[in-house]
VMD Tcl script that builds the backbone (N, CA, C; Angstrom):
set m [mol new atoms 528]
animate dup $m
set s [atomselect $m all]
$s set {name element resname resid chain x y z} {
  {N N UNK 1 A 0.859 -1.157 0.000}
  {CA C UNK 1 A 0.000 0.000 0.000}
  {C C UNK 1 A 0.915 1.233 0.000}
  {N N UNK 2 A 1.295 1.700 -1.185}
  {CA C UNK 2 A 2.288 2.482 -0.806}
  {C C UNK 2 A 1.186 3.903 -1.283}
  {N N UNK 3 A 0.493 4.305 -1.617}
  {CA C UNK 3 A -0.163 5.875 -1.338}
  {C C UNK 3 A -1.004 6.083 -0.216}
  {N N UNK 4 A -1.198 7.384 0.687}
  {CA C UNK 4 A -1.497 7.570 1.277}
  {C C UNK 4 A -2.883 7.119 1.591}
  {N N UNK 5 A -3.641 6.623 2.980}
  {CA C UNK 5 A -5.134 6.310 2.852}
  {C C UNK 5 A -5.900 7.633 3.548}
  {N N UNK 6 A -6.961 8.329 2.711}
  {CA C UNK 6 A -7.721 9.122 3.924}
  {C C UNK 6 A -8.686 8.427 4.450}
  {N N UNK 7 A -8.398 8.130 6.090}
  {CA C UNK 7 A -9.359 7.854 6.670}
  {C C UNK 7 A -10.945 7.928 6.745}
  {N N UNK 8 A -11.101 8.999 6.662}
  {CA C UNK 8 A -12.731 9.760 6.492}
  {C C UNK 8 A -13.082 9.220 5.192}
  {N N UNK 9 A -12.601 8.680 4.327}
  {CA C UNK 9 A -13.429 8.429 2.749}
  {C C UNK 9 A -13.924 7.271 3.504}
  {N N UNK 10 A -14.835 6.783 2.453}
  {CA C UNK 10 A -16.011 5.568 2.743}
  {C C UNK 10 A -15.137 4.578 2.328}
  {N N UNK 11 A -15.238 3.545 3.164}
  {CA C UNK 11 A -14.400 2.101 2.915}
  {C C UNK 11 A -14.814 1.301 2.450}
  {N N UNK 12 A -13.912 0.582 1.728}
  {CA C UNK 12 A -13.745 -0.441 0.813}
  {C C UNK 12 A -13.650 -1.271 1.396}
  {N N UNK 13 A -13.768 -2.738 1.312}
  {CA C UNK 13 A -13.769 -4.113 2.006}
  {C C UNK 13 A -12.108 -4.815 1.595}
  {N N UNK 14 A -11.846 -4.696 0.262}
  {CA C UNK 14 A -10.744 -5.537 -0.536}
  {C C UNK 14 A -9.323 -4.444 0.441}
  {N N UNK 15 A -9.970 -3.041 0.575}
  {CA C UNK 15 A -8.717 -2.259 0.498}
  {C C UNK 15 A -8.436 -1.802 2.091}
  {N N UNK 16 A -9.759 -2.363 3.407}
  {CA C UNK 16 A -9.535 -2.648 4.536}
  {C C UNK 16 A -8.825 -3.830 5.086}
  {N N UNK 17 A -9.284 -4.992 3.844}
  {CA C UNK 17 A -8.792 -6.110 4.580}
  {C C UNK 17 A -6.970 -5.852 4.010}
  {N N UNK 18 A -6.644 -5.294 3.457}
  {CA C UNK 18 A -5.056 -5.339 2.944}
  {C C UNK 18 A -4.642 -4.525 4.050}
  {N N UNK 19 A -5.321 -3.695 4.271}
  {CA C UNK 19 A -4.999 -2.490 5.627}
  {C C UNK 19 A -4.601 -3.310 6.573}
  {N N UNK 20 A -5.797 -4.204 7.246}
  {CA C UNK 20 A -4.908 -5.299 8.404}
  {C C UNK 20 A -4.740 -6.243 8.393}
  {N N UNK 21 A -4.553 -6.578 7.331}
  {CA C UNK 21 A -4.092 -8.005 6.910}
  {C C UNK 21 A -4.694 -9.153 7.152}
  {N N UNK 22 A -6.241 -9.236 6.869}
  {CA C UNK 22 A -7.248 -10.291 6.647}
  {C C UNK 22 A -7.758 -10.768 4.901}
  {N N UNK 23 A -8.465 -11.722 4.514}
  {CA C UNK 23 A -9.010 -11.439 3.572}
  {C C UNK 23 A -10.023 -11.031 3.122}
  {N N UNK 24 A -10.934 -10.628 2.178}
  {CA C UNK 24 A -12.102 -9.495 1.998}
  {C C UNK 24 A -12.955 -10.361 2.835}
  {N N UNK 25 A -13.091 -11.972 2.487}
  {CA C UNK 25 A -14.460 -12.612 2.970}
  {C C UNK 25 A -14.290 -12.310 4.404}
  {N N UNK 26 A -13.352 -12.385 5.130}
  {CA C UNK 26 A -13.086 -12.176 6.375}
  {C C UNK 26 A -13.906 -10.814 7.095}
  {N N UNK 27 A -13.694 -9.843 6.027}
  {CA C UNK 27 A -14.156 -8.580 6.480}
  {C C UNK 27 A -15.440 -8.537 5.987}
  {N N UNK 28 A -16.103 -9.383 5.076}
  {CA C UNK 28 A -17.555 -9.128 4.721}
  {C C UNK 28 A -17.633 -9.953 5.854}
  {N N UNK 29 A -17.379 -10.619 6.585}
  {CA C UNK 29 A -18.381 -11.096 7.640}
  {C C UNK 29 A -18.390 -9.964 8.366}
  {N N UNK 30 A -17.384 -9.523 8.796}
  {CA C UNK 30 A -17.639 -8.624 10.142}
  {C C UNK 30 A -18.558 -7.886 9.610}
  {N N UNK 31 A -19.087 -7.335 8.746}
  {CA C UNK 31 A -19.884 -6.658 8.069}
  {C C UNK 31 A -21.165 -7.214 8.484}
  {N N UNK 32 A -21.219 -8.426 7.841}
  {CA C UNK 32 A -22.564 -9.093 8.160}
  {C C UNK 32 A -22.963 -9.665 9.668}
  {N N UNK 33 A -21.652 -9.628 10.251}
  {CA C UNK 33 A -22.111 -9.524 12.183}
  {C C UNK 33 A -22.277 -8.222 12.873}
  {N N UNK 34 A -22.093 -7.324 11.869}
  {CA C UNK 34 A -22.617 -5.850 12.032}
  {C C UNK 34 A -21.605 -5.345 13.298}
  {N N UNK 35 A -20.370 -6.153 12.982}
  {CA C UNK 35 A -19.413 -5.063 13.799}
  {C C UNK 35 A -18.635 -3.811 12.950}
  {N N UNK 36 A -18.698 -4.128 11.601}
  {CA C UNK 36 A -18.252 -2.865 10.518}
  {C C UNK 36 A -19.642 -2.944 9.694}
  {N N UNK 37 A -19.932 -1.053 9.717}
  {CA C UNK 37 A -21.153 -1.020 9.434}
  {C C UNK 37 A -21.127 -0.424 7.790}
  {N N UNK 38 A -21.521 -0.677 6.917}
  {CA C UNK 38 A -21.542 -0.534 5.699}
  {C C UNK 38 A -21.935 0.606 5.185}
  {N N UNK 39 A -21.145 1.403 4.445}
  {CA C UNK 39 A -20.720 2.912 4.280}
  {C C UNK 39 A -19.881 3.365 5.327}
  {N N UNK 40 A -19.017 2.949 6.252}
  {CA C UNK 40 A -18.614 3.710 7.436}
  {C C UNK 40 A -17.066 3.794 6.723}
  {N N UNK 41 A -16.381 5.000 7.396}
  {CA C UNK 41 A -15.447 5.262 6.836}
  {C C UNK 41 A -14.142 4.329 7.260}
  {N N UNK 42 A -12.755 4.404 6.907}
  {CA C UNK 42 A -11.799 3.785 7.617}
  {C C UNK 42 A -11.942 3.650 8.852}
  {N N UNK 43 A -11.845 5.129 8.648}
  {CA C UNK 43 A -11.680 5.631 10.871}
  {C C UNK 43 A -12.429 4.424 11.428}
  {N N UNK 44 A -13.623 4.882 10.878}
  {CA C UNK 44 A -14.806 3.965 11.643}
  {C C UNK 44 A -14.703 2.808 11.663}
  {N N UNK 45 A -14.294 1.840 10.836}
  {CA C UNK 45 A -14.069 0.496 10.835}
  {C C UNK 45 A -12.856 0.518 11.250}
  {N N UNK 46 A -11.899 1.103 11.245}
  {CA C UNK 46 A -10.721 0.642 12.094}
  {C C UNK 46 A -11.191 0.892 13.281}
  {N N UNK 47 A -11.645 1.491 14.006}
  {CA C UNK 47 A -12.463 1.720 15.206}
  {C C UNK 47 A -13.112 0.778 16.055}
  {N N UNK 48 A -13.827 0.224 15.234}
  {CA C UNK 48 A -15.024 -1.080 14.983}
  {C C UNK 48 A -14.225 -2.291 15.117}
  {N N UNK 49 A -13.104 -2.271 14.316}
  {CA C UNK 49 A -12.551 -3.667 13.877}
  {C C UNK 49 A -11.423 -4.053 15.620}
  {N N UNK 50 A -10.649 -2.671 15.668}
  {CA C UNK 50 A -9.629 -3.061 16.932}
  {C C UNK 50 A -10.505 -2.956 18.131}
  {N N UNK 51 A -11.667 -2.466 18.028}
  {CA C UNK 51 A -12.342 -2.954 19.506}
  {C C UNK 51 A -13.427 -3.819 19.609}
  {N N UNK 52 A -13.409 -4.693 18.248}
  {CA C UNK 52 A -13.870 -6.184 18.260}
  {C C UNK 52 A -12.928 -7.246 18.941}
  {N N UNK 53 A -11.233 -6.730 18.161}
  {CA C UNK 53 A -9.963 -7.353 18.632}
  {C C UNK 53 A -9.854 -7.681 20.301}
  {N N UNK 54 A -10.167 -6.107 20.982}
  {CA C UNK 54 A -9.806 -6.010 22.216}
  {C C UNK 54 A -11.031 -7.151 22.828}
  {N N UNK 55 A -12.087 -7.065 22.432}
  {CA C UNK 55 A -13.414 -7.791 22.825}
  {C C UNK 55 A -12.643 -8.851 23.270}
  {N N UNK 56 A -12.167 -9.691 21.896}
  {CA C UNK 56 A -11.681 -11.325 21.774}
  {C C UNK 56 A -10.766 -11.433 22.560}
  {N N UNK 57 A -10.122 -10.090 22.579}
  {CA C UNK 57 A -9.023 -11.161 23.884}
  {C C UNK 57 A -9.252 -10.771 25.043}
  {N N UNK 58 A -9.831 -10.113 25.267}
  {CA C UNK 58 A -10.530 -10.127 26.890}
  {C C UNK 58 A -11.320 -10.788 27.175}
  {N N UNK 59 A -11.452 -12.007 26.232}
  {CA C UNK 59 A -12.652 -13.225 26.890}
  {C C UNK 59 A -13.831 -12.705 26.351}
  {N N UNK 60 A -14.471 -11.303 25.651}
  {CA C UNK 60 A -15.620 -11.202 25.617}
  {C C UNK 60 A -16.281 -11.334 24.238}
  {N N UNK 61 A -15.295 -12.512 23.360}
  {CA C UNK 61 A -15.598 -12.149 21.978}
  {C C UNK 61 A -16.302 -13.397 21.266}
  {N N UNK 62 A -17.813 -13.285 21.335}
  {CA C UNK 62 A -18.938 -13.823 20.185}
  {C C UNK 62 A -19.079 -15.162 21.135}
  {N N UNK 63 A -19.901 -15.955 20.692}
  {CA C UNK 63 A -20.583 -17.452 20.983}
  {C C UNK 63 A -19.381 -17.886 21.136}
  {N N UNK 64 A -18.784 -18.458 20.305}
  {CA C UNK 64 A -17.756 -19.209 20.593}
  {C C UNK 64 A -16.641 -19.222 21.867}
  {N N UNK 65 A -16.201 -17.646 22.354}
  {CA C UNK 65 A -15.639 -17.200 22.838}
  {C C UNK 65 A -16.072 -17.366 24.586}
  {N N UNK 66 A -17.785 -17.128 24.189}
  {CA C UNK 66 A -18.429 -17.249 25.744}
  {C C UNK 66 A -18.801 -19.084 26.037}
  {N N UNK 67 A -18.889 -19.803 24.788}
  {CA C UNK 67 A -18.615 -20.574 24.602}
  {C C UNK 67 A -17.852 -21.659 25.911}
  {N N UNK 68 A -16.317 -21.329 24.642}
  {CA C UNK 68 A -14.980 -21.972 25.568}
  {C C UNK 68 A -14.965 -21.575 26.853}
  {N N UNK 69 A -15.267 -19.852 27.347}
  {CA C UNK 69 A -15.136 -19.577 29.094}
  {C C UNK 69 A -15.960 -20.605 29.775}
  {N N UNK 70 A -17.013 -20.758 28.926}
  {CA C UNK 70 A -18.079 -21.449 30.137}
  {C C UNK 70 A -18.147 -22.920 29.877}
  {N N UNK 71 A -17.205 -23.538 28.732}
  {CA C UNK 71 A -16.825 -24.904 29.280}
  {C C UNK 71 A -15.411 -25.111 30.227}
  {N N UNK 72 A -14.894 -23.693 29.843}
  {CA C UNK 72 A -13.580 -23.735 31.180}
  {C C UNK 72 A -13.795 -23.747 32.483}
  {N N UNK 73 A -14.881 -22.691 32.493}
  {CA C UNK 73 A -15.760 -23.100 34.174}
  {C C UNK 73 A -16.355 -24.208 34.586}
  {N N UNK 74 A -17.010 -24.738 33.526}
  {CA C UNK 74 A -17.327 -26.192 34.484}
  {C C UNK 74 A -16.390 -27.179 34.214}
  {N N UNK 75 A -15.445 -27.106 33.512}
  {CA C UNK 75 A -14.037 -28.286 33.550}
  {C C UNK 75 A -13.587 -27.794 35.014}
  {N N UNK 76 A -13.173 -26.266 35.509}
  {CA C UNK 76 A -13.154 -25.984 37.014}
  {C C UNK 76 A -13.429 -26.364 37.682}
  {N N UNK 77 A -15.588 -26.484 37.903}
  {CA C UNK 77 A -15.867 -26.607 38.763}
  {C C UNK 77 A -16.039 -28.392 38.694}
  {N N UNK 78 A -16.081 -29.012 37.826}
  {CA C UNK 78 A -15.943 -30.233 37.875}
  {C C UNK 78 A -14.520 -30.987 38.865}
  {N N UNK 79 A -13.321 -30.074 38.628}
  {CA C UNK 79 A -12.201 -30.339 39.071}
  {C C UNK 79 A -12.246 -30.218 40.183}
  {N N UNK 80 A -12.483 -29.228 41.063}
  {CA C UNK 80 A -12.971 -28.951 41.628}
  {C C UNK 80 A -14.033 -30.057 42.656}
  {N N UNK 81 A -14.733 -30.014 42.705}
  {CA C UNK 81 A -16.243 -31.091 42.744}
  {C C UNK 81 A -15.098 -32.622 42.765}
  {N N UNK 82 A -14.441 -33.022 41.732}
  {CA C UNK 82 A -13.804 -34.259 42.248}
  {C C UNK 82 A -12.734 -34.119 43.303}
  {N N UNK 83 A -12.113 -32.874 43.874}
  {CA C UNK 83 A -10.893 -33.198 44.549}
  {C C UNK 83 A -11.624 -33.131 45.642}
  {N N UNK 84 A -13.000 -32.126 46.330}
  {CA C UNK 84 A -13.553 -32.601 47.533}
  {C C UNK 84 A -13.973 -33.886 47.732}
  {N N UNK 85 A -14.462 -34.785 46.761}
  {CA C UNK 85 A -14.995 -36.090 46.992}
  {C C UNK 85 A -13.600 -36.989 47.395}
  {N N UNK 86 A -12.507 -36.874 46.354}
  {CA C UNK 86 A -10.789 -37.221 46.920}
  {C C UNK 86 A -10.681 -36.722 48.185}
  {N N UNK 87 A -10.708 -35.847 48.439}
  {CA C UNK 87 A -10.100 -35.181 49.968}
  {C C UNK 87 A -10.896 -35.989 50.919}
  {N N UNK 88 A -12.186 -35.861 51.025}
  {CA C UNK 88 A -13.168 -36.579 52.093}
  {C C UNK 88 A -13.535 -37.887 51.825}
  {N N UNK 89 A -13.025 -38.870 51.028}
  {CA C UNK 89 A -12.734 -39.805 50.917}
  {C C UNK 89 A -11.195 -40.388 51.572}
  {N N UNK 90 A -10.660 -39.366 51.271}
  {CA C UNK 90 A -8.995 -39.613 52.623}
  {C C UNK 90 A -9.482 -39.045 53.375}
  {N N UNK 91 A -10.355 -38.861 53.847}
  {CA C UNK 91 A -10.971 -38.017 55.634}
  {C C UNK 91 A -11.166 -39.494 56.102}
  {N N UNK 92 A -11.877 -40.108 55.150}
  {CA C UNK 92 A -12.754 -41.143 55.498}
  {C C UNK 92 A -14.506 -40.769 55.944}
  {N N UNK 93 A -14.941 -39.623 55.599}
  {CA C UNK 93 A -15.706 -38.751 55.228}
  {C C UNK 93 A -16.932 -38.129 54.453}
  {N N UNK 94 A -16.608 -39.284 53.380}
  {CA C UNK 94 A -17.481 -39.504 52.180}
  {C C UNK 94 A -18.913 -40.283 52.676}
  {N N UNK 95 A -20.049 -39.999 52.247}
  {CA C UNK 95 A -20.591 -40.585 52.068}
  {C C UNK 95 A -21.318 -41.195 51.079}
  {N N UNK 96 A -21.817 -42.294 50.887}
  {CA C UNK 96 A -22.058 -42.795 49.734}
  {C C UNK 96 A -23.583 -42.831 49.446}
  {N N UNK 97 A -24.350 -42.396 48.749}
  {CA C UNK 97 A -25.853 -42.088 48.901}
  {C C UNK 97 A -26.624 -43.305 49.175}
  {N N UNK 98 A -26.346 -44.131 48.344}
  {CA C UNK 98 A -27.370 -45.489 48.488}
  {C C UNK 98 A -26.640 -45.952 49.466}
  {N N UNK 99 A -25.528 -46.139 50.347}
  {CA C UNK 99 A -25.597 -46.930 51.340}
  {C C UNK 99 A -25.929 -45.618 52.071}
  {N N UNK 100 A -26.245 -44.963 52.518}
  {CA C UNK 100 A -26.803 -43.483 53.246}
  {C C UNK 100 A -28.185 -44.188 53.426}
  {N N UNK 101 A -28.838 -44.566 52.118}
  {CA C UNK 101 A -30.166 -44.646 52.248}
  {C C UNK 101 A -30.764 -45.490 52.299}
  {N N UNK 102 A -29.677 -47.078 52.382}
  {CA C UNK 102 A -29.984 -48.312 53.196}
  {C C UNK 102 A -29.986 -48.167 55.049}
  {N N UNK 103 A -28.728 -47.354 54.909}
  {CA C UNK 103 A -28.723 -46.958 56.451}
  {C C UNK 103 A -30.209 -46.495 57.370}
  {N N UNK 104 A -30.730 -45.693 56.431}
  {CA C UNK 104 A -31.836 -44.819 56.658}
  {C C UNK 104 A -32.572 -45.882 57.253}
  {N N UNK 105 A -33.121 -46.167 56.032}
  {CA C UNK 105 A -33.929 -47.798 56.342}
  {C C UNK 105 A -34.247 -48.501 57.222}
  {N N UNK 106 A -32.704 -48.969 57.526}
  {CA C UNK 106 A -32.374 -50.002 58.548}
  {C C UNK 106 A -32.934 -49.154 59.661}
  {N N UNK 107 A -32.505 -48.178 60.071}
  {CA C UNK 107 A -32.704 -47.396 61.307}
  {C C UNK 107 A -34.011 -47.411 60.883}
  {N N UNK 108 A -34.774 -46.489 60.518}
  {CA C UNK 108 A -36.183 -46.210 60.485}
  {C C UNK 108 A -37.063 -47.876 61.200}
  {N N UNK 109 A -36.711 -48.819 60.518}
  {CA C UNK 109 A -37.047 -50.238 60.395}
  {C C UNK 109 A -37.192 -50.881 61.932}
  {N N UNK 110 A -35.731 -50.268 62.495}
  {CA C UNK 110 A -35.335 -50.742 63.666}
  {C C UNK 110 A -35.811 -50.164 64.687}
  {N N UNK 111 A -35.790 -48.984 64.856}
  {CA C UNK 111 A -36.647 -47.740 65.183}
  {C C UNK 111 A -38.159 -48.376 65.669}
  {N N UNK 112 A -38.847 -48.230 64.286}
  {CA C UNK 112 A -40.420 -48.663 64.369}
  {C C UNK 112 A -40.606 -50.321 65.406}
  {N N UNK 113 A -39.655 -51.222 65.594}
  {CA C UNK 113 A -39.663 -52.237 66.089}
  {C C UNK 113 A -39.633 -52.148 67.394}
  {N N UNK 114 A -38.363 -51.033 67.892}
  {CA C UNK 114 A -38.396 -50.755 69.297}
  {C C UNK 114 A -39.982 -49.888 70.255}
  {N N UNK 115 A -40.696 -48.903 69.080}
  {CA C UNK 115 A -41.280 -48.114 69.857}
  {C C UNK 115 A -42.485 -49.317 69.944}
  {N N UNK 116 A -42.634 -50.056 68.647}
  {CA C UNK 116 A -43.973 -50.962 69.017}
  {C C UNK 116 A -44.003 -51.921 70.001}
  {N N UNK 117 A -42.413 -52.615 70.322}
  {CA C UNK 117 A -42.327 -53.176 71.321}
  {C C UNK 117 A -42.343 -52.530 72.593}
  {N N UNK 118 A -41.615 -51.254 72.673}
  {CA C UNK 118 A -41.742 -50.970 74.401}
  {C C UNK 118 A -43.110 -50.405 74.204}
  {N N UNK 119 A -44.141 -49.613 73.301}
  {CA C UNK 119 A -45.625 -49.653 73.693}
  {C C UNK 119 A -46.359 -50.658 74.306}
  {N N UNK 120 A -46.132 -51.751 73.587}
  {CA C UNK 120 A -46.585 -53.089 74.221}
  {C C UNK 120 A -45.989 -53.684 75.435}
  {N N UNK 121 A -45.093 -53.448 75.733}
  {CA C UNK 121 A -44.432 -53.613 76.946}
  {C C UNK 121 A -44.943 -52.266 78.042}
  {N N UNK 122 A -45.336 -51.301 77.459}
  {CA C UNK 122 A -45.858 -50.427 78.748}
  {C C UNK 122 A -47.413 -50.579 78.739}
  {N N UNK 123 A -47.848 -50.941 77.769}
  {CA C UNK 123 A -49.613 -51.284 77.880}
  {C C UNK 123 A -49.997 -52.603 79.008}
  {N N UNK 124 A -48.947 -53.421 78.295}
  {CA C UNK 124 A -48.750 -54.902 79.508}
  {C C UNK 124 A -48.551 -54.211 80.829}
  {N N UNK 125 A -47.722 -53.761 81.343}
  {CA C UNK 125 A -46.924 -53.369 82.415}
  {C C UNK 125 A -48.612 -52.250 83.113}
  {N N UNK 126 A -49.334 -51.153 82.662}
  {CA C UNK 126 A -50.285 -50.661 83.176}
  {C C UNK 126 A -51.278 -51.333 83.252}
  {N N UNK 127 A -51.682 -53.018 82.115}
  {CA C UNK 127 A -52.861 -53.472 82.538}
  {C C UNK 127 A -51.927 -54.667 83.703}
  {N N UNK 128 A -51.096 -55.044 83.870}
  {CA C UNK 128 A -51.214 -55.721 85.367}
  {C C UNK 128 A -51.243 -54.825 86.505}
  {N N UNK 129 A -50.625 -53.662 86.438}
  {CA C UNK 129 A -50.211 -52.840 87.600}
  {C C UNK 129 A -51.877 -52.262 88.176}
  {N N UNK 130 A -52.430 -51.760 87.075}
  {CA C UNK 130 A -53.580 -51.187 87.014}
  {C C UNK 130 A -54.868 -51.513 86.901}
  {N N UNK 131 A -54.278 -52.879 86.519}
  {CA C UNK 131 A -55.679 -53.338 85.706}
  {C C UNK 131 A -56.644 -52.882 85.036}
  {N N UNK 132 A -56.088 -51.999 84.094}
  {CA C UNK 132 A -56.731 -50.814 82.784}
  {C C UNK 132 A -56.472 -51.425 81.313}
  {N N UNK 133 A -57.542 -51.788 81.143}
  {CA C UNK 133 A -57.316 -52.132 79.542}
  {C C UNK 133 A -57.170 -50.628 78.548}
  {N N UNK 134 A -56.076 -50.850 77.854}
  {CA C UNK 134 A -55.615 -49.706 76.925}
  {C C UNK 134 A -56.351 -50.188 75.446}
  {N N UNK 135 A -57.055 -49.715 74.935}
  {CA C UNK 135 A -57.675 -50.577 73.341}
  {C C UNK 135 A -57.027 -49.732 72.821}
  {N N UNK 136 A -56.626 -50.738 71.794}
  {CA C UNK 136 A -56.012 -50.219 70.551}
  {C C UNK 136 A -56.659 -49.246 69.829}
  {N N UNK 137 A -57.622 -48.751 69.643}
  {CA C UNK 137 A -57.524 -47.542 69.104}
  {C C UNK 137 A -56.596 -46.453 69.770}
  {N N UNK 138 A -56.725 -46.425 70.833}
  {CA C UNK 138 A -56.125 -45.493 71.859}
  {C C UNK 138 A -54.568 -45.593 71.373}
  {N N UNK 139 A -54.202 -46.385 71.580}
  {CA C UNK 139 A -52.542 -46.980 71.262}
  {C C UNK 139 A -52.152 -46.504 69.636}
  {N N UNK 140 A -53.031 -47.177 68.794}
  {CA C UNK 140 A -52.755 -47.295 67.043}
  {C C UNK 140 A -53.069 -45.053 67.233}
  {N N UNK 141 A -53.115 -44.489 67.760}
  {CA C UNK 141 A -53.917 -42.867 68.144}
  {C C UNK 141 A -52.867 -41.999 67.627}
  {N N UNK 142 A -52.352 -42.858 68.927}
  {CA C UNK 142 A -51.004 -42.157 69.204}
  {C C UNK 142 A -49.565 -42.937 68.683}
  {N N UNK 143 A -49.213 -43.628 69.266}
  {CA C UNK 143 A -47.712 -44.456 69.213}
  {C C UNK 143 A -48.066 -45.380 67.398}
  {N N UNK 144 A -49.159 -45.635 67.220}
  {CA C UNK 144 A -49.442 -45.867 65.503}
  {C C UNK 144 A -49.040 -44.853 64.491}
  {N N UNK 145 A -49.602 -43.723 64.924}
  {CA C UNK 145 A -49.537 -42.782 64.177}
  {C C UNK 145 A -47.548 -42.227 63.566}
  {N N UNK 146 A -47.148 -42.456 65.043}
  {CA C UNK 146 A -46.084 -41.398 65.157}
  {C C UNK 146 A -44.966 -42.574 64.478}
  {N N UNK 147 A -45.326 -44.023 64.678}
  {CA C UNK 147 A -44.228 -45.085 64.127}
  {C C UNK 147 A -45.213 -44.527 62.502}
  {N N UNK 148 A -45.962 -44.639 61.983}
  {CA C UNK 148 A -46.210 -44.595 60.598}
  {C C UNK 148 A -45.423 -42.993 60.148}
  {N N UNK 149 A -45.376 -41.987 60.641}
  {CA C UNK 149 A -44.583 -40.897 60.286}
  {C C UNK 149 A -42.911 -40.922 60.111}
  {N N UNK 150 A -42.739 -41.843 61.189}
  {CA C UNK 150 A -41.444 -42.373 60.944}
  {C C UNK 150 A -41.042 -42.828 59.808}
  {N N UNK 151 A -41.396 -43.933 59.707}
  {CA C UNK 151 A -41.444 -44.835 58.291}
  {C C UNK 151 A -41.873 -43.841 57.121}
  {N N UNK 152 A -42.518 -43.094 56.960}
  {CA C UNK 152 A -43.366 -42.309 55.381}
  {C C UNK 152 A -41.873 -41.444 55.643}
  {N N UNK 153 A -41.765 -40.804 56.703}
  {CA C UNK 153 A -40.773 -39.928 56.602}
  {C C UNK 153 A -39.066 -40.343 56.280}
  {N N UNK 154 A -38.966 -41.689 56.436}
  {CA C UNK 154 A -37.794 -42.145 56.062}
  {C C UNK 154 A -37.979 -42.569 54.184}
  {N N UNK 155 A -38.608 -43.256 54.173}
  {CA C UNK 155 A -39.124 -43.592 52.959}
  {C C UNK 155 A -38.953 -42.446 51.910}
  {N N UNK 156 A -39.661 -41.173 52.209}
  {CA C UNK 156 A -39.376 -40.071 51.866}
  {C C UNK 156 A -38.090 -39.638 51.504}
  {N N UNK 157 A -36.528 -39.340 52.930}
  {CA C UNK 157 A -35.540 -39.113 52.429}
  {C C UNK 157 A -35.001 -39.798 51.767}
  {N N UNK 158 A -35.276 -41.676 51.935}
  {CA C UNK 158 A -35.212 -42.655 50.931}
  {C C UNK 158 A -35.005 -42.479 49.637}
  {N N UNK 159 A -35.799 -41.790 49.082}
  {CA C UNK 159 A -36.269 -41.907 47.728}
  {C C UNK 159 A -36.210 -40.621 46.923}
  {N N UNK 160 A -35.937 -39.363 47.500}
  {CA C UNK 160 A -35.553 -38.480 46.956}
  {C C UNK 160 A -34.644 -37.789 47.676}
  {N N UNK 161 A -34.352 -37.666 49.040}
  {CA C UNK 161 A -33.246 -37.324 49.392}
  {C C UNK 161 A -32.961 -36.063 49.552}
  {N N UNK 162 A -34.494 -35.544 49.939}
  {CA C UNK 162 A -34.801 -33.754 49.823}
  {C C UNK 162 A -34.591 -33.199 51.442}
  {N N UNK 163 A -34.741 -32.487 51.422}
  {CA C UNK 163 A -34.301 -31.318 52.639}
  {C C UNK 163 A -35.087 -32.431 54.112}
  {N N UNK 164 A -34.272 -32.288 54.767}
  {CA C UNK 164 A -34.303 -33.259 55.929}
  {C C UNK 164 A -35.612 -32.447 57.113}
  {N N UNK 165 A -36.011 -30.969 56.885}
  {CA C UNK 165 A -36.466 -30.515 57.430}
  {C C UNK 165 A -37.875 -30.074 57.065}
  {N N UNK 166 A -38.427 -30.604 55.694}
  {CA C UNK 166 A -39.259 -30.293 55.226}
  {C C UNK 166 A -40.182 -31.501 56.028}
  {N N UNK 167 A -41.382 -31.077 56.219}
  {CA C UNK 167 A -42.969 -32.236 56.563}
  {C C UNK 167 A -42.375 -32.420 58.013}
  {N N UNK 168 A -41.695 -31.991 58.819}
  {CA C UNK 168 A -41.689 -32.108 60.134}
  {C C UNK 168 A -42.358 -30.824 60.983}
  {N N UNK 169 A -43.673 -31.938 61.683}
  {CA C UNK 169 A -44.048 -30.444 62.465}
  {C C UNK 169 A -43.016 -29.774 63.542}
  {N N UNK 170 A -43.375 -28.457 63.439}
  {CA C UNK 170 A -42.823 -27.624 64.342}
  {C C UNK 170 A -42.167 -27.772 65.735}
  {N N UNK 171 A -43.132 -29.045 66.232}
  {CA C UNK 171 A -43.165 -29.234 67.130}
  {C C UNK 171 A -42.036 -30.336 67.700}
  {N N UNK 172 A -41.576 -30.967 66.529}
  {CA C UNK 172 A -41.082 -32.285 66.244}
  {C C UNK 172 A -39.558 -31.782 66.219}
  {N N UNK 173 A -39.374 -30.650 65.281}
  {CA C UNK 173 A -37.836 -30.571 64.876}
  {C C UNK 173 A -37.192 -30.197 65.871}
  {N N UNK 174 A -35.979 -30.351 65.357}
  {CA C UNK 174 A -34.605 -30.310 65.998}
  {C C UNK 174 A -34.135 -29.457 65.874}
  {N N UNK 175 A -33.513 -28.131 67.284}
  {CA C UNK 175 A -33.277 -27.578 66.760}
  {C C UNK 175 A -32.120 -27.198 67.608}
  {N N UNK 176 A -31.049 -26.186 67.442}
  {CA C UNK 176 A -29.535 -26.390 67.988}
  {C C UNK 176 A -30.159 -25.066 68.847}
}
mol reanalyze $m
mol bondsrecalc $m
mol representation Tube
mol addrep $m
């Protein structure tokens, strides 16, 4: 390019892309991604064109660009995500969901066995002491009810494994 270019004249595509050293199709795209706007002068597309440049390398340039960042972030957070499961696995720490939620089970299971037995063991124990018959409705009322909440409520974290604090009355939870 050896004669002078005036900036301010209306630009050419063949005689921008020689300017920075792309080829025309190169620069009809930018055209058609409407980062160089058609009739605009040098100025203007050199304008247009080096602060598309700056875009791309500051991470902020087109689909592709937001693209790659945001499969770099979850290759991160994936990396990430496996070295805590490594780390608390050398804690000894880890837990493993399905045996979590055999555990559950078992307890819930074991649980419901003890309260039905010592009910029956304190119904026995007030009809000799007392000689008060307790009928089972009375019993299935109360101590029925609260072993069947047990069980629905284990069953529950069982099977989906949702917030430990949800469907417990007020009255029931635990609280520090």
């Amino acid at each position: 390019m050896s004669k002078s270019l005036d900036l301010l004249e209306p630009a050419k595509q063949a005689v921008f892309a020689r300017l920075v050293g792309v080829s025309q199709p190169a620069i009809n795209k930018q055209i058609e991604k409407g980062v160089l706007i058609r009739g605009g002068s040098y100025q203007e597309w050199l304008n247009s064109y080096i602060e598309q440049l700056r875009s791309q390398a500051a991470g902020r340039g087109g689909d592709k660009q937001a693209n790659l960042t945001q499969a770099r972030i979850e290759e991160s957070e994936v990396k990430t995500a496996l070295g805590r499961i490594q780390y608390h696995e050398k804690l000894g720490s880890l837990v493993i969901l399905e045996e979590a939620r055999a555990f559950l089970m078992d307890w819930a299971a074991y649980a419901n066995r003890e309260f039905r037995q010592a009910n029956e063991r304190l119904v026995l124990d007030i009809k000799s002491m007392l000689d008060v018959d307790v009928p089972d409705e009375l019993r299935d009322k109360h101590v029925g009810a609260a072993i069947e909440r047990v069980k629905s409520y284990a069953l529950k974290l069982a099977s989906d494994g949702s917030d430990s604090s949800e469907g417990v009355p007020a009255t029931e939870a635990v609280t520090n």
